[in-house]
C-alpha positions as CSV (number, residue, x, y, z in Angstrom):
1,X,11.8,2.1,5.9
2,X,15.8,1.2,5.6
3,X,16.6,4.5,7.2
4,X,14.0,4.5,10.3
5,X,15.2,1.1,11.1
6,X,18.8,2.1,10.8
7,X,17.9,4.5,13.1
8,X,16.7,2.6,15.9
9,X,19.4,0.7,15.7
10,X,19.9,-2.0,13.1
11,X,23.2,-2.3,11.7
12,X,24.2,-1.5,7.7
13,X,25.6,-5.1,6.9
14,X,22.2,-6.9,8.4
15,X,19.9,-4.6,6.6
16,X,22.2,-4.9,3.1
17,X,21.5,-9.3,3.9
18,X,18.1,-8.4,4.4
19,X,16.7,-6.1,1.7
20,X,19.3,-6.9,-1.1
21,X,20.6,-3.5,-1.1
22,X,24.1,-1.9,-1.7
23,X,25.9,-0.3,1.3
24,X,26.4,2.6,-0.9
25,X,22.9,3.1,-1.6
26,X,21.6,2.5,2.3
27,X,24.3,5.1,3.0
28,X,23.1,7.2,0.3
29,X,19.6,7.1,1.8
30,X,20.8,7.4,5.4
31,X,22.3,10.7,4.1
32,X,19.2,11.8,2.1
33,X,16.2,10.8,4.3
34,X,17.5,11.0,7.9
35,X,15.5,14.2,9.5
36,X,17.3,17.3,10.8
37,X,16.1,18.9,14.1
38,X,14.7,22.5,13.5
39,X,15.3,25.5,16.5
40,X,11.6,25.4,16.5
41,X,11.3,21.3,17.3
42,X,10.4,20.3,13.9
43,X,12.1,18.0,11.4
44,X,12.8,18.4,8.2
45,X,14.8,15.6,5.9
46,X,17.7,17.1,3.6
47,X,15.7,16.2,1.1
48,X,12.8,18.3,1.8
49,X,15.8,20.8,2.7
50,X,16.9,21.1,-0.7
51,X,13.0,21.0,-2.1
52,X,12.4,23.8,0.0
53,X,15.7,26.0,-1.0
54,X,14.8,25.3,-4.7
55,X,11.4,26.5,-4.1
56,X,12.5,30.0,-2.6
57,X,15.2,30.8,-5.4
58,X,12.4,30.3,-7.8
59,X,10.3,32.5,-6.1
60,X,12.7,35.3,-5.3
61,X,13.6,35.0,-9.5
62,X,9.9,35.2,-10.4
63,X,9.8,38.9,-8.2
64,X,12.8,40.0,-10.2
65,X,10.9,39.3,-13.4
């Protein structure tokens, strides 16, 4: 919810006043849960980025075994 209304426009210092949380950790958050725009129009977070990259090396080890 911190990162959506970033966003759409709210600044870091009034959302630290409001929700209590450290600028490091909105920016942390900003970094982690803002989405990424895909060549095909969908949207990913670098989250679900680095879920999905972690998924694939397992799977390519498990065909080697």
């Amino acid at each position: 919810m911190v990162v959506d209304l970033y966003c759409s426009g709210n600044a870091v210092k009034g959302l630290i006043s409001e929700y209590g949380v450290s600028e490091v950790t909105i920016y942390k958050w900003i970094k982690r849960y803002s989405s990424i725009s895909l060549d095909d129009g969908n949207h990913v977070t670098t989250d679900d980025f680095i879920k999905l990259q972690k998924q694939m090396r397992y799977q390519e080890e498990n065909k080697i075994l």
